[in-house]
Structures are given as C-alpha cells and as structure tokens.
C-alpha positions as CSV (number, residue, x, y, z in Angstrom):
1,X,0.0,0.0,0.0
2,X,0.6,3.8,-0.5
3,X,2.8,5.1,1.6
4,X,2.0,9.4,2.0
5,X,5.1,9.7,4.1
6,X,3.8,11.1,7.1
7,X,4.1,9.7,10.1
8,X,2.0,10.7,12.8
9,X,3.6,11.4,15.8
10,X,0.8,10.3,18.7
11,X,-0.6,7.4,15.9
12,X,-3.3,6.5,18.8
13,X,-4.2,9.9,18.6
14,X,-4.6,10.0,14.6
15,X,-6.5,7.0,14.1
16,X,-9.3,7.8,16.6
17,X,-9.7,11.4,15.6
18,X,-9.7,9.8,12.2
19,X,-12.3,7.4,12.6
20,X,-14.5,10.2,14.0
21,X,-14.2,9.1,17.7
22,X,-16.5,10.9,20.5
23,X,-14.6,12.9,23.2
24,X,-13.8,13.1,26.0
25,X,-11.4,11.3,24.2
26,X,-9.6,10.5,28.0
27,X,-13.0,8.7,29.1
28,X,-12.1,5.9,25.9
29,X,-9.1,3.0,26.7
30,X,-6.1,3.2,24.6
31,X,-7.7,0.6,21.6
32,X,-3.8,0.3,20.0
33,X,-3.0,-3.1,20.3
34,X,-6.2,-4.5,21.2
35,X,-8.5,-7.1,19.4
36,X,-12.5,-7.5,18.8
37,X,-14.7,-10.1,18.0
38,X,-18.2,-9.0,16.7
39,X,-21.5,-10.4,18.7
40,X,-24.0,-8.6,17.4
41,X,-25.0,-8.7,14.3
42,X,-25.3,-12.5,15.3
43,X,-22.4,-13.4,12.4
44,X,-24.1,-16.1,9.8
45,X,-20.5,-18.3,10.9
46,X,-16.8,-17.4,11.8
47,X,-17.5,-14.2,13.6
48,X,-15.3,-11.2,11.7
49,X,-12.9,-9.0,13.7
50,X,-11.4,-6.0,14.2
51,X,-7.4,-5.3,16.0
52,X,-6.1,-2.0,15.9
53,X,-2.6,-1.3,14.8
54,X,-0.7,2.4,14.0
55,X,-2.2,3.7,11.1
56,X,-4.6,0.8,10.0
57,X,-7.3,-1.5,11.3
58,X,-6.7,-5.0,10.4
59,X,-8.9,-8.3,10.8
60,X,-11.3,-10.9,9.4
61,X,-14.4,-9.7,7.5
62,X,-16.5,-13.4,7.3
63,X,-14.5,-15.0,4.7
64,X,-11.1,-13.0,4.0
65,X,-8.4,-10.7,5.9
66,X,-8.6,-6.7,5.4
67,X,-6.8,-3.7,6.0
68,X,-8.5,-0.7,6.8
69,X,-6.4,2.8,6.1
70,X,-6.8,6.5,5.6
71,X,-5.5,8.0,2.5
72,X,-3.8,11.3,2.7
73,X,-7.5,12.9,2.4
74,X,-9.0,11.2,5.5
75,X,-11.1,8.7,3.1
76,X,-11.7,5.1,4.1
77,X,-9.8,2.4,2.2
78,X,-10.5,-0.9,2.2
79,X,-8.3,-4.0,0.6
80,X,-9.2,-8.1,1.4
81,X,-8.3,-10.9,0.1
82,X,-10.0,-12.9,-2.9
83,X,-11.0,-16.2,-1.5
84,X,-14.7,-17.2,-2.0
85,X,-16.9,-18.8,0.9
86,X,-20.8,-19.7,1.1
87,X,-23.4,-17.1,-0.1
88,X,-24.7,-16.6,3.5
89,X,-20.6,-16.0,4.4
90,X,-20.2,-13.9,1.3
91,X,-23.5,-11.6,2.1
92,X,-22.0,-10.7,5.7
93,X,-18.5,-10.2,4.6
94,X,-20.3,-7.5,1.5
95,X,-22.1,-5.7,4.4
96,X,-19.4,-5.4,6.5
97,X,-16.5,-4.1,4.6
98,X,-18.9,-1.8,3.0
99,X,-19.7,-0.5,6.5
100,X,-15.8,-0.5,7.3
101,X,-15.1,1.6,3.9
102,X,-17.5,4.5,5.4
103,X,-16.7,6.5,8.2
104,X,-17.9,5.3,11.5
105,X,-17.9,6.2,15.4
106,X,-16.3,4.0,18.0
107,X,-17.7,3.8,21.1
108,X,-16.0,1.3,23.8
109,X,-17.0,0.9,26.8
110,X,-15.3,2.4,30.4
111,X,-13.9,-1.2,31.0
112,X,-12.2,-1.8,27.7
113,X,-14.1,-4.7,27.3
114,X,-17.3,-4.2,24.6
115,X,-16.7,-1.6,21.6
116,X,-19.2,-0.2,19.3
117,X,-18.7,0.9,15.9
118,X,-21.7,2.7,14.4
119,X,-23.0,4.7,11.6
120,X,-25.9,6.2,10.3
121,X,-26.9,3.0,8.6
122,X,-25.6,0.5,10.7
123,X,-23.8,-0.8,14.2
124,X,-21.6,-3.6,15.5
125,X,-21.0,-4.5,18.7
126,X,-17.3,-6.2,19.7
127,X,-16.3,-7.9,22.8
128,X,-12.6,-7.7,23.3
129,X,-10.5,-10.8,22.6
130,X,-7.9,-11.4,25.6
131,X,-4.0,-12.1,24.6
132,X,-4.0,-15.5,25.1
133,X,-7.5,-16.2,23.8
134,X,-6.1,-15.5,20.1
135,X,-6.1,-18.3,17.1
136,X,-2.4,-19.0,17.2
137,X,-2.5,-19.1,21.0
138,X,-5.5,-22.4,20.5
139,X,-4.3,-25.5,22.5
140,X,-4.5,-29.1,20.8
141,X,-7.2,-30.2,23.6
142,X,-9.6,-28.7,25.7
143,X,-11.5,-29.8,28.9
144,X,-15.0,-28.6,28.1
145,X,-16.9,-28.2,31.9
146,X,-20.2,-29.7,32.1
147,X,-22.1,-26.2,33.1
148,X,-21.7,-22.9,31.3
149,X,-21.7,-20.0,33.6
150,X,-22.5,-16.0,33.5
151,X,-19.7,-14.2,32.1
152,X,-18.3,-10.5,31.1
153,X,-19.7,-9.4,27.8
154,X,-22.3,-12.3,26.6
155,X,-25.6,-11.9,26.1
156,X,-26.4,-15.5,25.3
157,X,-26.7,-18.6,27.9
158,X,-23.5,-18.2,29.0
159,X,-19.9,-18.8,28.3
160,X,-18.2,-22.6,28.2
161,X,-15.9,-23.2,30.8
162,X,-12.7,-24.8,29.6
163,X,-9.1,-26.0,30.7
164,X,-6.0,-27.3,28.9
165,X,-5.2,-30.0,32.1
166,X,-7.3,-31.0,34.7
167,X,-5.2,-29.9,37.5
168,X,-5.9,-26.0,36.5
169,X,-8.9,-23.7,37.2
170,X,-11.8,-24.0,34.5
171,X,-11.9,-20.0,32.7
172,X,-14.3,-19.2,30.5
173,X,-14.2,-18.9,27.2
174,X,-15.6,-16.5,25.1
175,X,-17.0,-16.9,21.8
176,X,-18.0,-20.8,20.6
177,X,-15.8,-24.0,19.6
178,X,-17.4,-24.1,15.7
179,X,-18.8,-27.6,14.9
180,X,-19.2,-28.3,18.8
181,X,-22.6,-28.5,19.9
182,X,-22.4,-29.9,24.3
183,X,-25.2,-31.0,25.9
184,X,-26.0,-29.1,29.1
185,X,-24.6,-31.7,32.1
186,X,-21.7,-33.5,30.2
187,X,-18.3,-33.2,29.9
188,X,-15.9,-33.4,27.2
189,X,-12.6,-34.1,26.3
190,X,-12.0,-32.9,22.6
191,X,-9.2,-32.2,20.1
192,X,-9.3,-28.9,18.4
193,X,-8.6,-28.6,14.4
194,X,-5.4,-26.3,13.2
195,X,-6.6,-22.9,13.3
196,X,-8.0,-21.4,10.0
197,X,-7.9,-17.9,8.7
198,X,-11.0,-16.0,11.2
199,X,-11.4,-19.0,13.2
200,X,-10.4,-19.0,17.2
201,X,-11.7,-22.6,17.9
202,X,-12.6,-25.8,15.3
203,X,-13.4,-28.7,16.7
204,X,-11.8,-31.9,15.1
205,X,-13.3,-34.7,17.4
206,X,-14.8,-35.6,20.6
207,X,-12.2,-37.5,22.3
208,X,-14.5,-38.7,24.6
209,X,-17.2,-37.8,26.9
210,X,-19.0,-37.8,30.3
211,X,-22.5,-37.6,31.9
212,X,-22.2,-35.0,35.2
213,X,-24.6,-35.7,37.8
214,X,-25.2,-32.6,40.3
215,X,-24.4,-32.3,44.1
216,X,-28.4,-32.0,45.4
C-alpha cells in the first residue's frame, strides 16, 4: 500500500480522531494493540474482527483478511483478500467491509471490554479478545466443563468453561468452539482442528465424553 510519508507522531491519537471518535477522548481505553470479536449482528459463521494497529485496522471480514487505512485525504480504504466462501458468508463479509469503507464512530466501553462501531446506517457491537485467547495461541485439547456459567460481555446462555489439564482452574471462554454443539450436564474431552484464517476454535473430534450428575 501507498505510503504518503507522514508519520503521525501520537498514531493512537490519529486514528481515533480519524475514525470520528466521540470525546472526551480520556473517558475511551487506549484501543492500539487490542482485538475485537463482533457479537452482534449474530455473524451467519466465523465471527469477523477488528485489531487496531498504527495507522490501519486490520482483521477478518466473514470470509477474508482486510486492511483498513486513511488516505492522505481522511477517506476510508479498504483491501481483502479474494478467496470465495458460502453465499450466507459472502453476504456478511459485502455488508461489513462496505460498512468498514465508510466512516464510522467507536464507542467502547469504560472497562475496555465491549466496543461499538456505528453509523448512520448500521452498528456492530465487539467484545474484546484477551492475549492468550487468540487463534495461534488455541491449544490441541480442551476440557469442556459440564455447566456454562454468567460471564463478562455475553448476552447469550453463557460462556463454556474450559481448561488445557485438569489440574488447572476451568476460565471461561468467550465466543464458541465451531462444529461443537455440548449437551447441558456433560463433559468433554475434545481435540481442536489447526486454526484457519478467522477462526479462534474448530473442533476436530470428541475424544471422549461424560454424563455429570449434580451435588443436590
């Protein structure tokens, strides 16, 4: 990509008065370096996301990888990748990148854990992807808890509880292991896939399983 040759010297400070933030600009966390995965829309499969980098927003739109930059007039560009997915995949990914190639206000939240990006015409809602929650960062095998529980950011019945051994604490996870589907009261032991482009957790197989009975 075009390089204009400057180079911002607060880039935090760039992008978000780029993008359009809302002050007080010291109520909003610093977003550099910092992850999202959308929630809401409800995504049609592999939710997309958004990470913020100097300069550019980066992440996956549904199907491909995009870059998000400024050029040196303040208007949107957007670049992806070519690969081709399912209609329903393909529909998601149009909407969003043409929502991402518009201006747009970001609105996180005081505990730098739920951002909003809206427009006139549209709004998605993030929750923040911790460090060690990223793709590359997916263990082989999980310990899947019996019992989801209440957790930070999800508006749905709860978050899975997992572990890598079974001598740790179970943590919850947020977001879903694609192509697992547990039954409220049993406990698994499954292998996870090699992560794909956009995908934090693919299940390969159900190593094996276990009906929890609870402590009346």
């Amino acid at each position: 990509m075009k390089n204009t040759g400057i180079i911002p010297r607060h880039p935090t400070l760039w992008l978000l008065a780029a993008l359009a933030l809302p002050l007080p600009a010291l109520a909003m966390p610093n977003l550099m370096g910092t992850e999202w995965q959308l929630v809401e829309p409800a995504p049609a499969g592999k939710a997309p996301t958004v990470a913020f980098q100097p300069g550019k927003m980066t992440g996956f739109a549904g199907c491909n990888r995009y870059v998000r930059t400024l050029d040196a007039k303040g208007k949107p560009r957007v670049a992806t990748t070519r690969m081709l997915c399912a209609p329903p995949l393909m529909e998601m990914e149009q909407h969003f990148v043409a929502f991402l190639s518009d201006r747009f206000r970001l609105q996180p939240d005081g505990r730098a854990q739920n951002l909003v990006l809206k427009s006139e015409q549209a709004e998605y809602r993030f929750v923040r992807l911790a460090p060690d929650a990223h793709p590359a960062a997916a263990p082989a095998y999980l310990h899947v808890a019996a019992e989801r529980k209440t957790c930070r950011g999800d508006a749905g019945d709860g978050c899975l509880q997992v572990r890598e051994r079974a001598d740790q604490d179970w943590r919850p996870l947020q977001g879903e292991i694609a192509g697992f589907q547990p039954r409220p009261g049993v406990s698994y032991y499954i292998k996870l896939k090699p992560v794909e482009a956009g995908a934090r957790w693919t299940l390969e197989r159900i190593v094996y399983s276990e009906e929890v009975s609870k402590l009346r």
